[in-house]
C-alpha positions as CSV (number, residue, x, y, z in Angstrom):
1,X,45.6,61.5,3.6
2,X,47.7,60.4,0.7
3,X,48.3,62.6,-2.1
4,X,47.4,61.6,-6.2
5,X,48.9,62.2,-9.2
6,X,46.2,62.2,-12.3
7,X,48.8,60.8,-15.1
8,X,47.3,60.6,-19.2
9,X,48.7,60.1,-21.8
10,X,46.8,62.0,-25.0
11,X,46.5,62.6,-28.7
12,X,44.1,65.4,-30.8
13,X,41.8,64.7,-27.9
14,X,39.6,68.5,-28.1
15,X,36.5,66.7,-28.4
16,X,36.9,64.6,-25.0
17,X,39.4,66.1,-23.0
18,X,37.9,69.1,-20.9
19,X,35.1,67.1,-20.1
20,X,37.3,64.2,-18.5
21,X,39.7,66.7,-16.6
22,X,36.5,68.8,-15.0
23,X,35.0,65.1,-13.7
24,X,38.4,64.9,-11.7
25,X,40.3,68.0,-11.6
26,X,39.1,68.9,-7.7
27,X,39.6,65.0,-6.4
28,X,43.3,64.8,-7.3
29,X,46.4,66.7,-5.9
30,X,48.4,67.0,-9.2
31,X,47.6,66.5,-13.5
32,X,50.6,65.3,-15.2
33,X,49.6,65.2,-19.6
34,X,52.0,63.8,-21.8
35,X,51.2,64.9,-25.5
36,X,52.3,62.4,-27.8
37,X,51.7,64.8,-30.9
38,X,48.6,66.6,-30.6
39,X,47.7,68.5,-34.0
40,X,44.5,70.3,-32.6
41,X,43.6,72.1,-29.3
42,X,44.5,69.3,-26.8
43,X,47.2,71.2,-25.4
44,X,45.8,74.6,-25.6
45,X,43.0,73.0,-23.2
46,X,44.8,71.2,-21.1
47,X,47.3,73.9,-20.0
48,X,44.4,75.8,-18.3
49,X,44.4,72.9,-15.8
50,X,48.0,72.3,-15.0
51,X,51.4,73.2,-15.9
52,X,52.9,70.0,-16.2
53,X,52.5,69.3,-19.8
54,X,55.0,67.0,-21.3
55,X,55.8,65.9,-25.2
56,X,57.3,63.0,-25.8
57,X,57.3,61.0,-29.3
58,X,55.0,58.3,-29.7
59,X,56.4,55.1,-30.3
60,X,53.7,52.7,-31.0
61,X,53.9,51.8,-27.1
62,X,51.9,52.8,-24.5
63,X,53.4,51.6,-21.5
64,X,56.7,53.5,-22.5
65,X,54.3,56.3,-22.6
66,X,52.4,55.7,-19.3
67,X,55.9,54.8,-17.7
68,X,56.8,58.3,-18.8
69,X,54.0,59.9,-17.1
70,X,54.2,57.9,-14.2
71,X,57.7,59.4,-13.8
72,X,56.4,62.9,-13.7
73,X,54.5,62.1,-11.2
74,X,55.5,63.9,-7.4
75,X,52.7,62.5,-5.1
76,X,51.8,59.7,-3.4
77,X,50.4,57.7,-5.6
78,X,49.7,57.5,-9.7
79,X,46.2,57.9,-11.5
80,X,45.7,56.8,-15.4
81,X,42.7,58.2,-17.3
82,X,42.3,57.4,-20.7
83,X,40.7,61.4,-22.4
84,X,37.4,59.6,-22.8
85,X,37.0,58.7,-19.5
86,X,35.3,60.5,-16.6
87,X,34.0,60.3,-13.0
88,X,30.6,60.0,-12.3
89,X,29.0,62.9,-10.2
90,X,27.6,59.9,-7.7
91,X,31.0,58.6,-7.5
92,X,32.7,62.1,-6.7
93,X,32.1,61.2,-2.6
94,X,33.1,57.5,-2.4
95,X,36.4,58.9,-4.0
96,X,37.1,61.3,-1.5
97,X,36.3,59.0,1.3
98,X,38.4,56.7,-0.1
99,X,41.1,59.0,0.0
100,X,40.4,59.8,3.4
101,X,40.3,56.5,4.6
102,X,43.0,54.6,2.6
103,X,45.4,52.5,4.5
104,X,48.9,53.7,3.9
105,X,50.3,50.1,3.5
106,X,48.3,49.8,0.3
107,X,49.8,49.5,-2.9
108,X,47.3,49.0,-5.7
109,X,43.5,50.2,-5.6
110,X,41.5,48.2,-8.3
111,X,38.5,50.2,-9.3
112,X,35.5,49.2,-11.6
113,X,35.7,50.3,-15.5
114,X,32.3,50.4,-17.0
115,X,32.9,50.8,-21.1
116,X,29.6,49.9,-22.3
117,X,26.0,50.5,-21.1
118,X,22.4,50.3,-21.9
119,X,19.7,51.9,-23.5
120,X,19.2,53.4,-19.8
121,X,23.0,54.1,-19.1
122,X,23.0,51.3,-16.5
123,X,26.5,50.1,-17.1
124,X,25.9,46.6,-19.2
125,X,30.4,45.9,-19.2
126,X,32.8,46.1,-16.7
127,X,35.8,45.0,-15.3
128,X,38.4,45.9,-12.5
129,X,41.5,47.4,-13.9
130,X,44.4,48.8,-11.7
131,X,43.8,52.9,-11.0
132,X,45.5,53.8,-8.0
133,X,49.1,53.0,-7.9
134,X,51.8,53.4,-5.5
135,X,54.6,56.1,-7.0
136,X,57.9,54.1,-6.7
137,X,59.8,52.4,-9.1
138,X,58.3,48.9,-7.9
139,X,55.7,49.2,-10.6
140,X,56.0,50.0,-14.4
141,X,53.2,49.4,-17.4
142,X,54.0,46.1,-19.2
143,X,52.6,45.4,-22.8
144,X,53.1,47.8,-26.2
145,X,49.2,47.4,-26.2
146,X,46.7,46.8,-23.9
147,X,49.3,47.7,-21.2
148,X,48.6,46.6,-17.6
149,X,50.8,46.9,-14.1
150,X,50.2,43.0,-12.5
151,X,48.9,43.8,-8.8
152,X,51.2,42.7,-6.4
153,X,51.8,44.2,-3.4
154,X,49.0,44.9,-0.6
155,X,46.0,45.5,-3.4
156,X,42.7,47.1,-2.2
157,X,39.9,46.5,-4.0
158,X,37.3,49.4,-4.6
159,X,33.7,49.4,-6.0
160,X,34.2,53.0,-7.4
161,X,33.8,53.1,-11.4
162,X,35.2,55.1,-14.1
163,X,33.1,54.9,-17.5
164,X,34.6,55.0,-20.8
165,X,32.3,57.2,-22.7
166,X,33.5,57.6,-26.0
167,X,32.4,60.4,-28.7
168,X,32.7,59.1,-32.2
169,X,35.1,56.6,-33.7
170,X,38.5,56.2,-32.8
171,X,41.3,54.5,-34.6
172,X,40.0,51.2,-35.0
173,X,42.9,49.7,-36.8
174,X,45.3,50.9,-34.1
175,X,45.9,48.0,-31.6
176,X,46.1,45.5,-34.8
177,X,48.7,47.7,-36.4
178,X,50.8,47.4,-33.3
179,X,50.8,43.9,-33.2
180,X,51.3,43.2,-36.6
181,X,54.6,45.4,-36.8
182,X,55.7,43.6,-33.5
183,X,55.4,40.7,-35.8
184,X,57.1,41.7,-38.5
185,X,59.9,42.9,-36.3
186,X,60.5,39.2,-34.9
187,X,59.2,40.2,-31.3
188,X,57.3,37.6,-29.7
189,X,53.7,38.0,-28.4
190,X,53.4,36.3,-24.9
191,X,50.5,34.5,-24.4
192,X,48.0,37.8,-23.0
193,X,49.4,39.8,-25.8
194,X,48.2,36.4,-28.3
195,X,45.0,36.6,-26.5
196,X,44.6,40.6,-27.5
197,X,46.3,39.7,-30.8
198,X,43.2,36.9,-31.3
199,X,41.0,39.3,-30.6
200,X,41.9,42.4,-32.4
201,X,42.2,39.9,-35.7
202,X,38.2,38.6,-34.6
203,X,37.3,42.5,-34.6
204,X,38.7,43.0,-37.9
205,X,36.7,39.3,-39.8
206,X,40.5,37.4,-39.6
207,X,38.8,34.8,-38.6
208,X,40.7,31.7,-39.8
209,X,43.9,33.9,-38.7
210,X,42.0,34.6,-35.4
211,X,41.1,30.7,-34.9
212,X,45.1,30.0,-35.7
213,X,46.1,32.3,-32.7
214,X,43.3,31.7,-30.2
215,X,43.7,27.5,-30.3
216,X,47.9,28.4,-30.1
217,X,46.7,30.3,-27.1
218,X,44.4,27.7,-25.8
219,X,47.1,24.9,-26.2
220,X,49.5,27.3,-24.4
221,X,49.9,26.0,-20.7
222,X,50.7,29.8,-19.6
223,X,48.3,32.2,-19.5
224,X,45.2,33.2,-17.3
225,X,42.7,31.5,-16.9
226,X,40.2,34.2,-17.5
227,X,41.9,34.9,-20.6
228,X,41.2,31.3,-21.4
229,X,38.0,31.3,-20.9
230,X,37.2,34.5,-23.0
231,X,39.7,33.3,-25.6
232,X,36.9,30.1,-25.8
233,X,34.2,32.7,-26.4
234,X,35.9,34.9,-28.7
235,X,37.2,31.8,-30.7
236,X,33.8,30.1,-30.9
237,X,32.9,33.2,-32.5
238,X,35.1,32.7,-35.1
239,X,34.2,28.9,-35.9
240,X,30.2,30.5,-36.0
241,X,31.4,33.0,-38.8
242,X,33.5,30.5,-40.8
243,X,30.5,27.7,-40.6
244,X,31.9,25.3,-37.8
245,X,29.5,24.8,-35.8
246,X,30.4,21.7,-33.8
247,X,33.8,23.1,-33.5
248,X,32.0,26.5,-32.1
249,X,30.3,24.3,-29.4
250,X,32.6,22.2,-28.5
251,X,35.4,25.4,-27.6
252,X,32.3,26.9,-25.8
253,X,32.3,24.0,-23.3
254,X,36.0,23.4,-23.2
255,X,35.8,26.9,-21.4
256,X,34.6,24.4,-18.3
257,X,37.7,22.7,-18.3
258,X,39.8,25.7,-17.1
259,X,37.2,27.1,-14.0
260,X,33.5,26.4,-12.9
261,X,31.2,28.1,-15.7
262,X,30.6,31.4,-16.0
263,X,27.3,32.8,-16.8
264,X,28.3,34.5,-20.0
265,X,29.5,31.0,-21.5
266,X,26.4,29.6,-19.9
267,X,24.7,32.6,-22.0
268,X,26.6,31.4,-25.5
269,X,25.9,27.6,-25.0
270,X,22.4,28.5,-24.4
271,X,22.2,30.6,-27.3
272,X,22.9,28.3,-29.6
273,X,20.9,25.3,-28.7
274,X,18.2,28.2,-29.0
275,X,19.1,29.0,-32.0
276,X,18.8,24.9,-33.1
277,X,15.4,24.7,-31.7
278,X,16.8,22.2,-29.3
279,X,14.8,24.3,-26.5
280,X,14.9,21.6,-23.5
281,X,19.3,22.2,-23.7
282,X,18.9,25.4,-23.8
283,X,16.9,25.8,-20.6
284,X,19.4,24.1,-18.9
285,X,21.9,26.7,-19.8
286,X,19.7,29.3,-18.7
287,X,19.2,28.0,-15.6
288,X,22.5,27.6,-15.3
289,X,23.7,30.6,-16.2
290,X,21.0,32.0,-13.0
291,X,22.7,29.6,-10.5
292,X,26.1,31.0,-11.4
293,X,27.5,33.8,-8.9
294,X,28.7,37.0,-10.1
295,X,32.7,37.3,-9.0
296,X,32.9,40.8,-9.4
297,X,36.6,40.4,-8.0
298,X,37.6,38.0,-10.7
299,X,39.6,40.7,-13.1
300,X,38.0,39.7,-15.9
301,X,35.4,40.6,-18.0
302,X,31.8,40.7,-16.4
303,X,28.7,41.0,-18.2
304,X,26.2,41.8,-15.5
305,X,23.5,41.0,-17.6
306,X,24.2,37.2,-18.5
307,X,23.6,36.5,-14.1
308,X,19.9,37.7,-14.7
309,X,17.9,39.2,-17.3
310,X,19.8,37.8,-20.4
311,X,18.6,33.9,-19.2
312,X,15.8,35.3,-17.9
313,X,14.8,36.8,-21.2
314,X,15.5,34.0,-23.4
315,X,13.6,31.7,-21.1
316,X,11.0,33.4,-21.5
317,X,11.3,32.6,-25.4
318,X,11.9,28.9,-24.9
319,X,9.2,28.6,-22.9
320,X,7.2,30.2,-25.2
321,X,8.2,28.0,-28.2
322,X,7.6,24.6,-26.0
323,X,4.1,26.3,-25.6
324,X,4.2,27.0,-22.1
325,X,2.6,30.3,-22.1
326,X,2.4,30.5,-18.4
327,X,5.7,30.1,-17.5
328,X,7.1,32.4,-20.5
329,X,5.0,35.2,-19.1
330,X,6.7,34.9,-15.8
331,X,10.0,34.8,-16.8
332,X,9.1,37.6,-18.9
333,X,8.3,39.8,-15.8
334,X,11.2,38.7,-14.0
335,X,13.2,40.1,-17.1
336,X,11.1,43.0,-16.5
337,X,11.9,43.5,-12.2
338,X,15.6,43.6,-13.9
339,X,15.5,46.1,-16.4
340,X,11.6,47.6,-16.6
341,X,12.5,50.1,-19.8
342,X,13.8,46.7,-22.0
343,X,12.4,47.2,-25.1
344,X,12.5,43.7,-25.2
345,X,10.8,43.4,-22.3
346,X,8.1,45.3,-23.0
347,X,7.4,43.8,-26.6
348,X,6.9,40.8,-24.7
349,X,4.6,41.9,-22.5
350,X,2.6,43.7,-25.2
351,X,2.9,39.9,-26.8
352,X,1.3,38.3,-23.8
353,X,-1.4,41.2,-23.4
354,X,-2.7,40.6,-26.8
355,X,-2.7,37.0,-26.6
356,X,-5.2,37.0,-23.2
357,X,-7.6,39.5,-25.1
């Protein structure tokens, strides 16, 4: 049975910390912290679960970080956890049987990330992201900021999930900081890091800088392609906030000309003939958007809810709007069979009640 090596990198992380080490403390072999300068209790707490407690000066770089802790690392393979991360209870057993079972040609196990959920917990944002990895120098952390270790290598693929459950704010303005002094310090972004760039500057209301670095993105004949397709959402977004609507539109569908359509495109397109009252396009899109299989194996980001109760939901209105009571009402309920405690749902269904009294 191979051996792990649970590597994090933290900072003033007291409030999240002993929480995310008790999730996983029994599953793993070894915890290896690396303190980039912690000014509260972080490494008072973690020291009661391992010895192996590093400082090292941050650097505005969290791969050098990572690739730190990796090198600390003894066993088998390497384990990243970010402090406000933790293992479910339900997914303590497929972890160890996992471990149990894993082939010892494999390189890289991909594991779900669920970092945002629903008013019932059911996780409502996910992607795979790389959480096993083989301890040998084959494999170091790439990118200042929003670091990643490309899978190559024999790569496994594992529907285990780590969720990001976050208490209180963080440091918002921390990603676009790193960026900009990248800039400023004549280091070129390569195209995934002008994706992130894009993004951050969206998060922050740059939007005409964000549009500038999304389209030079978009243009770009590197790059993946499903960062080219969420670069056309994320940029659409942009066009909406400064007024452009055609433009917002049109980048929606020139997603299409990178892959087949994925429902959460489907989703935006159909949004916003909704929101035009053109109700007859918008159905399409809908039904579109239902026909569209969920590749969860894809790497990129996957909103579960755009392949069923989203379209389902908002077909519901259209039909409602065209007058079509009827069918409304039964697309309503099929919302409902998806998620039953919807508030949505259920103000809709309280709408149809009163309307057949």
């Amino acid at each position: 049975m191979p051996t792990i090596s649970l590597c994090m990198i933290v900072k003033n992380e007291e409030m999240h910390i002993a929480r995310c080490l008790d999730s996983v403390a029994e599953l793993v072999d070894e915890i290896v912290i690396v303190d980039t300068g912690s000014t509260d209790r972080t490494v008072e707490t973690v020291s009661r679960y391992t010895s192996k407690v590093y400082s090292y000066p941050w650097k505005d770089d969290f791969s050098d970080a990572r690739n730190y802790s990796f090198s600390k690392a003894s066993m088998d393979y390497c384990m990243w956890m970010d402090a406000d991360d933790i293992l479910e209870e339900t997914e303590k057993e497929p972890f160890l049987q996992l471990k149990q079972s894993l082939s010892p040609d494999t390189d890289i196990v991909m594991m779900k990330y669920n970092t945002s959920f629903d008013e019932a917990g059911r996780p409502s944002f996910s992607y795979y992201r790389e959480r096993w990895i083989r301890n040998c120098g084959r494999y170091r952390w790439m990118g200042a900021v929003h670091e990643v270790i490309p899978p190559n290598g024999r790569v496994v693929y594992s529907d285990i999930a780590f969720s990001h459950r976050k208490i209180g704010r963080g440091d918002s303005d921390r990603n676009l900081r790193i960026y900009q002094r990248m800039i400023s310090e004549g280091k070129p972004l390569e195209p995934r890091h002008q994706y992130y760039y894009g993004r951050e500057l969206y998060y922050h209301k740059q939007y005409e800088e964000a549009v500038s670095v999304l389209e030079q993105f978009l243009r770009s004949s590197e790059g993946w392609i499903e960062n080219k397709i969420e670069a056309c959402s994320t940029c659409a977004a942009c066009y909406l906030q400064l007024g452009k609507e055609e433009e917002a539109l049109n980048t929606l569908l020139r997603s299409m000309s990178y892959d087949l359509p994925r429902a959460e495109l489907c989703c935006e397109i159909g949004k916003y003939f909704l929101e035009h009252g053109n109700y007859h396009n918008a159905i399409y899109w809908y039904e579109t958007a239902l026909n569209v299989p969920k590749n969860d194996y894809s790497d990129g980001f996957i909103l579960p809810d755009c392949y069923d109760y989203v379209p389902l939901l908002q077909l519901c209105v259209c039909y409602d709007k065209l007058g079509d009571r009827e069918k409304a009402k039964e697309y309503n309920e099929k919302a409902g069979v998806c998620k039953p405690y919807s508030q949505a749902y259920l103000y809709n269904k309280r709408y149809f009640d009163n309307l057949s009294i």
